[in-house]
C-alpha positions as CSV (number, residue, x, y, z in Angstrom):
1,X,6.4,25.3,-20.4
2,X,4.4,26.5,-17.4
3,X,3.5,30.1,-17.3
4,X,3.5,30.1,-14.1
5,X,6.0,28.7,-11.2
6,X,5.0,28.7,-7.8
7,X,7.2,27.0,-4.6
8,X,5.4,27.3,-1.4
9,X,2.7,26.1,0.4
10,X,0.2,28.2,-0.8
11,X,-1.3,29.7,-3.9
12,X,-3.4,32.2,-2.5
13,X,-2.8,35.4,-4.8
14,X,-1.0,34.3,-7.3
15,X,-1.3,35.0,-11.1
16,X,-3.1,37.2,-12.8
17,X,-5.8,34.3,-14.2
18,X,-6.3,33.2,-10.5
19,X,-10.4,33.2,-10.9
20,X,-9.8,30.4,-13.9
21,X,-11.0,26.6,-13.4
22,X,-8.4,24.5,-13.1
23,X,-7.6,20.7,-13.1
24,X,-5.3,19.8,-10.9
25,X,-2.5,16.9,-11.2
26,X,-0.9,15.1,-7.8
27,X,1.9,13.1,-7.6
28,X,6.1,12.7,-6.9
29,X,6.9,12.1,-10.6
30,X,9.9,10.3,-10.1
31,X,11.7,9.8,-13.7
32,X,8.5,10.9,-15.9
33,X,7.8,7.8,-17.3
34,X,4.9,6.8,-19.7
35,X,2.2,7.1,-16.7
36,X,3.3,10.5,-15.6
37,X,2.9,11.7,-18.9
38,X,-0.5,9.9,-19.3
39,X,-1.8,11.4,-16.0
40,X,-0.4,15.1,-17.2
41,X,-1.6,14.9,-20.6
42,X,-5.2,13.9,-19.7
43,X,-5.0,17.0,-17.1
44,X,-4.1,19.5,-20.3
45,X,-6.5,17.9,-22.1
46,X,-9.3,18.6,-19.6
47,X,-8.3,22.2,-18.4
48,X,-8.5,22.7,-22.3
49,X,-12.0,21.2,-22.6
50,X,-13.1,23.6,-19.3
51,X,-10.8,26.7,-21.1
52,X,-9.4,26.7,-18.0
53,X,-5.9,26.3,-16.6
54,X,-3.8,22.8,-16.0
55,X,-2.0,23.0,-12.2
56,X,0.3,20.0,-11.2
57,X,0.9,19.5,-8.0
58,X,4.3,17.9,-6.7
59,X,6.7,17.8,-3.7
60,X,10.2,18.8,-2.8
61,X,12.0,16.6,-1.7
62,X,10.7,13.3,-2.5
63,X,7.6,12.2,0.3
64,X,9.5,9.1,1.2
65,X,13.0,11.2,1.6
66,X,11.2,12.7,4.7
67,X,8.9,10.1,6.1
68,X,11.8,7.2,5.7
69,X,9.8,4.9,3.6
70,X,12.3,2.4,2.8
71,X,15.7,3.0,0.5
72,X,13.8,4.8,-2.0
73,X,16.3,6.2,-4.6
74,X,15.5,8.6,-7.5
75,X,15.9,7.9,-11.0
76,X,16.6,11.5,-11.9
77,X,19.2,14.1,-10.8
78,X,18.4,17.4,-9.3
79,X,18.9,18.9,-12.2
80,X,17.5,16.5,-14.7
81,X,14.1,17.0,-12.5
82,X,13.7,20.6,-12.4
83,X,14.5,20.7,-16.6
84,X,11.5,18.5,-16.6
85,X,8.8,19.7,-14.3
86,X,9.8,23.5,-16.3
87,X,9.3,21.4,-20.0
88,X,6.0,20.4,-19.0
89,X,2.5,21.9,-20.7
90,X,0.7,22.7,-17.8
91,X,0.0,26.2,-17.1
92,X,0.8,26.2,-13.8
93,X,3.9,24.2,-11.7
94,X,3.1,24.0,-7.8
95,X,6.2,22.6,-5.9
96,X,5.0,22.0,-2.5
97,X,7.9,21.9,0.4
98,X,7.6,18.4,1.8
99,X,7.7,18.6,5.6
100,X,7.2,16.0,8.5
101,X,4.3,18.6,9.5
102,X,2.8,18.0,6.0
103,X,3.5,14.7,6.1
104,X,1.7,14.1,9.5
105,X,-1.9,16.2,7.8
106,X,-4.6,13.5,8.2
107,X,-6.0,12.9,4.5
108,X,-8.9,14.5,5.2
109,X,-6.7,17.9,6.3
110,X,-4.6,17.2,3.1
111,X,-7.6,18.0,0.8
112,X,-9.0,20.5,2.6
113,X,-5.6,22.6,2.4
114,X,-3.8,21.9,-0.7
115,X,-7.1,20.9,-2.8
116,X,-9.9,22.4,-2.0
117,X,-8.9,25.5,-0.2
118,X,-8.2,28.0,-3.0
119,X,-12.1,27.4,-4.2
120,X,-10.6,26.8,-8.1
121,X,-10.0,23.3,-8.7
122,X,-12.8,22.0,-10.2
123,X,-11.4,18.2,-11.6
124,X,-8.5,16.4,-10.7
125,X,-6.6,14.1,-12.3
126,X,-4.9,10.9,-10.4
127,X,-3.7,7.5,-11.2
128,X,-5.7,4.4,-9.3
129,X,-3.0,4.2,-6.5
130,X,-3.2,7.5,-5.8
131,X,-2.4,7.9,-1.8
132,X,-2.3,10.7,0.0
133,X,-1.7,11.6,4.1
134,X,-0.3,10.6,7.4
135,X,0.8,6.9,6.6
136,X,-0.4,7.2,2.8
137,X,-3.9,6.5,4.5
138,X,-6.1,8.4,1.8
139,X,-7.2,6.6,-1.5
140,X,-9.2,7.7,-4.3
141,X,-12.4,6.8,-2.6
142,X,-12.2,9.2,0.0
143,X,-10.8,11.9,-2.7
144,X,-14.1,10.8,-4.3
145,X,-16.0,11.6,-1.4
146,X,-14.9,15.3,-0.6
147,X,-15.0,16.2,-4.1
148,X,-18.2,15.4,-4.5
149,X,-19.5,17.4,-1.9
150,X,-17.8,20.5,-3.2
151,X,-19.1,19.9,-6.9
152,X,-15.4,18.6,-8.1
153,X,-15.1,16.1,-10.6
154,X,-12.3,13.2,-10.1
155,X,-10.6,11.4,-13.1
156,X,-8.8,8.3,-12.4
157,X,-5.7,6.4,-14.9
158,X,-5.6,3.3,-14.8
159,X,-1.8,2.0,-14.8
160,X,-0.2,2.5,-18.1
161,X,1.2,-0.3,-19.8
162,X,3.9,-0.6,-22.6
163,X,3.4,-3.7,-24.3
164,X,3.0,-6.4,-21.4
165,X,5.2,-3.8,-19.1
166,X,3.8,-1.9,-16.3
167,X,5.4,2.0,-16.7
168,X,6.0,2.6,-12.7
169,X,9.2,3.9,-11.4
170,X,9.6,1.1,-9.0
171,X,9.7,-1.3,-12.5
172,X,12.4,1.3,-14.2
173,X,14.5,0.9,-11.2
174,X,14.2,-2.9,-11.5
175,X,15.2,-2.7,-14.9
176,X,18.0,-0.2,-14.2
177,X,19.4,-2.6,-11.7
178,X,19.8,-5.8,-14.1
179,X,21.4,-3.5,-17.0
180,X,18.5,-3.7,-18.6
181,X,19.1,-0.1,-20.3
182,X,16.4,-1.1,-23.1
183,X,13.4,-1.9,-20.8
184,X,14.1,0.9,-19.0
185,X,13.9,3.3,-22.2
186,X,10.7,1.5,-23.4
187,X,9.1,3.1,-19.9
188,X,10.0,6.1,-19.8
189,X,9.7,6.7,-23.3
190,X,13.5,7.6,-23.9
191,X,17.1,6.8,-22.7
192,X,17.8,7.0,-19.3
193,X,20.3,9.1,-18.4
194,X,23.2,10.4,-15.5
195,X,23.8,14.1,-14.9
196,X,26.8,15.0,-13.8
197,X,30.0,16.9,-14.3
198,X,33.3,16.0,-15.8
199,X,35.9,15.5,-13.3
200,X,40.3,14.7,-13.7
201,X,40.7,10.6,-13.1
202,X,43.6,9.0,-12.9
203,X,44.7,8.1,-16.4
204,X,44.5,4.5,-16.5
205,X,42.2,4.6,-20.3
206,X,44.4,6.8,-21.6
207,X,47.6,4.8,-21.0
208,X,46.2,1.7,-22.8
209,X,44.7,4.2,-25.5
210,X,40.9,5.0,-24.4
211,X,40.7,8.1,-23.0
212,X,37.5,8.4,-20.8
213,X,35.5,11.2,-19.3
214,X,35.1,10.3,-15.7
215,X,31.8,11.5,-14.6
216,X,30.9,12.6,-10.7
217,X,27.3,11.8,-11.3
218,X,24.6,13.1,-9.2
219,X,21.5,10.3,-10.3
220,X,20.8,8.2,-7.0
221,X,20.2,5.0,-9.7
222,X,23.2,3.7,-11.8
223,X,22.7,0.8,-14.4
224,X,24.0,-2.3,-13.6
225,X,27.9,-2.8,-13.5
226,X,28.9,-3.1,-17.4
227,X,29.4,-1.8,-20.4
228,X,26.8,0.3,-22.8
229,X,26.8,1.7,-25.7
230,X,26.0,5.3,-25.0
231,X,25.6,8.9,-26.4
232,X,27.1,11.9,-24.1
233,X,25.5,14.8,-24.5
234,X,27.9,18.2,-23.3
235,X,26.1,21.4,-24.4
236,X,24.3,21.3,-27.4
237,X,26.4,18.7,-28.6
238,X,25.7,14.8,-29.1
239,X,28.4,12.7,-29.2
240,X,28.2,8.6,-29.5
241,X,30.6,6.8,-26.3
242,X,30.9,4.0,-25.0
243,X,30.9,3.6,-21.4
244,X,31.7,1.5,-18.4
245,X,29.8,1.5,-15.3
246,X,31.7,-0.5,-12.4
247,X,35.0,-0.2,-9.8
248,X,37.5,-1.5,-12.2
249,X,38.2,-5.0,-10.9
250,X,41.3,-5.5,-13.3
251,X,43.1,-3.2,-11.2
252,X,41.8,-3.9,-8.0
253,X,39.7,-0.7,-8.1
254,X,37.3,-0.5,-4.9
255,X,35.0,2.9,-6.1
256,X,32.3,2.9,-8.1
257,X,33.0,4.5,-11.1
258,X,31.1,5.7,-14.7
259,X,33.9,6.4,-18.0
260,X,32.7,7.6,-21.1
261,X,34.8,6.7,-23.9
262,X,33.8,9.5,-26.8
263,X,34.0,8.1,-30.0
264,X,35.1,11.6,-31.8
265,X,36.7,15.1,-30.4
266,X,34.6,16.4,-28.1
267,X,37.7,18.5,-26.8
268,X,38.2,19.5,-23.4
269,X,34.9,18.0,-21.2
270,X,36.9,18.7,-17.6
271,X,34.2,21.1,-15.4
272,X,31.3,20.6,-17.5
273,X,28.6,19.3,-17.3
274,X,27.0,16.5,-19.3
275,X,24.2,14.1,-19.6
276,X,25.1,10.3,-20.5
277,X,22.5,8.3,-22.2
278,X,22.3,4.7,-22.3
279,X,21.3,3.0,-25.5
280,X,21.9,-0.9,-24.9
281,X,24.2,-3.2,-22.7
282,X,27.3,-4.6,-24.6
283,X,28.5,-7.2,-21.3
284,X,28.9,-7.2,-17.6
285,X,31.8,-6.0,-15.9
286,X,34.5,-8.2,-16.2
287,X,38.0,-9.1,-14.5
288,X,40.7,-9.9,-16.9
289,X,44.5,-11.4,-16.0
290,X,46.4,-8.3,-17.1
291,X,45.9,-5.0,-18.7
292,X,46.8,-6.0,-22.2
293,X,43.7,-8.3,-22.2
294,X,41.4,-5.7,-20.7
295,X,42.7,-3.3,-23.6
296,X,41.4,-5.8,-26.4
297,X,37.9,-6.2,-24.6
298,X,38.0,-2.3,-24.6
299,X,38.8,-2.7,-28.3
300,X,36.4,-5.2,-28.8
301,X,33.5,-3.3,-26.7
302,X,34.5,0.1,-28.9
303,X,34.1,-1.8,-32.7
304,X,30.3,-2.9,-31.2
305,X,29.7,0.2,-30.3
306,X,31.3,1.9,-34.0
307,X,28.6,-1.1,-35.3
308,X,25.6,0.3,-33.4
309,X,26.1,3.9,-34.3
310,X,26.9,2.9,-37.8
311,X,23.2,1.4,-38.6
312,X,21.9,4.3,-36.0
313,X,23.6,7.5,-36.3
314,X,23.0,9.5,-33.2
315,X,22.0,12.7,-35.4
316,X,19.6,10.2,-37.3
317,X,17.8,9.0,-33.4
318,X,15.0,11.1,-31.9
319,X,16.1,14.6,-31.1
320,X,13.5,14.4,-28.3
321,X,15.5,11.5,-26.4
322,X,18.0,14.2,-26.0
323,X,16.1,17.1,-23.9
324,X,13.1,17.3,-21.2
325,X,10.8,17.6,-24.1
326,X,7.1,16.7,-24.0
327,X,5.9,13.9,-26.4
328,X,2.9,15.1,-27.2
329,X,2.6,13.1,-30.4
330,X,2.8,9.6,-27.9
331,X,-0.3,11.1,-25.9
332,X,-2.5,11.3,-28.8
333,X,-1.3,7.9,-30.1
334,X,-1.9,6.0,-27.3
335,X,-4.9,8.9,-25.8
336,X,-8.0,5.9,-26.3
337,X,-5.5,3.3,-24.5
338,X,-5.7,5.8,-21.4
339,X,-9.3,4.6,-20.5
340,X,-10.0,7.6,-17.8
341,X,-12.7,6.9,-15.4
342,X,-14.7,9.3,-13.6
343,X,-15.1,8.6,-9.9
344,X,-18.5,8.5,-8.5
């Protein structure tokens, strides 16, 4: 966890250690996937080596929220985000407001303000793509450049991979939009998952005998229309589900809609809030002729998911696919993978 928070656009006078090297990170960090964690666990690893401090750098909102770069929407929720970027090892979390004046800086101004200007940083840490400026017109070259003139080091990531897959959030989006909850999980190194809060529906599972928890989710990415096997997590408490994520087209339902079945007692979920993790696709959403053949597919979809949880007991999966925890075990696994190169 960072010891030290700062939102603003500046860090001038702040913290005790401010004299201390530091390595900085850069970047959005949409859904902290495999190649964030990469990028900030080679920036821990070289404040360490300096015994200095390990800054990242990141924006609020989202860059292309502001600058109107296509339909870009966010794997994580509000929430979801902030429990993450407050898990992470650096030592120092920098949350930059993200303003059409900062977004109009020329690269060059970019550095010179938010880089170089507090006379500290003596590395930094970025992936290959890294751009940066008015029209995302600055690369690592010119970063290269700069630095070098003011006796700062650069360290570029090559894209991590998982297997043959390419860990971007652009790919887990893809993934997320086909159902495939599996591929998705493989990238970002655990379930994904909707935040959201409990709210009253209007009955329909519990009258054919599968009460649901109808949840006002606040992720801008939903899996694909279907049902998953999933775990709902409200409080400390896991609890396996199954859910459906669709409008309902049995009953001629129009609204887009996510029900969690809980397979056990939760008690009353109504007002709280609660994460949904999703495990593995049993089918796509489906039409049936009447309600009494859309109870046995629930039935049906509810003994696969009783199947799953029997050979995996959710107190017997990671505890870490649970909570904005950092993996540090998968950085030093895959740390000689990484292949860091310095920029000239």
């Amino acid at each position: 966890m960072p010891r030290e928070i700062i939102v603003g656009w500046t860090r001038e006078g702040a913290g005790p250690e401010r004299a201390s090297a530091e390595v900085l990170t850069i970047g959005s960090f949409d859904g902290f996937h495999r190649g964030h964690q990469a990028l900030i666990g080679y920036t821990v690893e070289r404040a360490r080596a300096l015994g200095g401090r390990s800054v990242l750098m990141t924006f609020e909102p989202h860059p292309a929220k502001v600058v109107g770069r296509g339909a870009v929407r966010l794997l994580q929720a509000p929430e979801q985000r902030a429990a993450w970027l407050e898990g992470t090892p650096v030592d120092v979390l920098w949350v930059v407001p993200f303003t059409p004046a900062l977004a109009s800086l020329r690269p060059e101004e970019f550095l010179e303000q938010y880089v170089f200007q507090a006379g500290t940083v003596r590395e930094v840490v970025v992936g290959t793509d890294f751009r940066f400026g008015v029209r995302r017109s600055g690369d690592v070259a010119l970063l290269a450049r700069m630095a070098r003139s003011r006796g700062v080091r650069v360290w570029a990531l090559p894209s991590v991979s998982v297997g043959d897959e390419p860990c971007r959030s652009s790919e887990v989006r893809r993934r997320l939009r086909t159902g495939d909850v599996e591929g998705a999980s493989r990238l970002l190194g655990r379930p994904y998952a909707l935040w959201g809060v409990v709210q009253t529906g209007e009955g329909l599972g519990r009258q054919i005998g599968f009460p649901t928890a109808n949840l006002n989710w606040r992720n801008e990415v939903l899996p694909a229309p279907g049902v998953y096997v999933t775990v709902l997590r409200a409080g400390d408490r896991l609890w396996p589900s199954v859910s459906n994520v669709g409008r309902r087209p049995t009953v001629g339902g129009r609204r887009l809609q996510v029900e969690a079945h809980v397979l056990g007692e939760p008690g009353d979920l109504y007002g709280r809030p609660v994460e949904l993790f999703f495990l593995k696709r049993i089918r796509a959403e489906q039409s049936f002729p009447s309600l009494e053949a859309l109870r046995r597919q629930i039935e049906a979809d509810v003994k696969t998911a009783r199947r799953f949880f029997a050979d995996r007991p959710v107190e017997a999966l990671p505890a870490d696919w649970f909570r904005p925890t950092w993996d540090g075990a998968w950085y030093e696994a895959h740390r000689a993978e990484l292949r860091p190169e310095e920029l000239p």
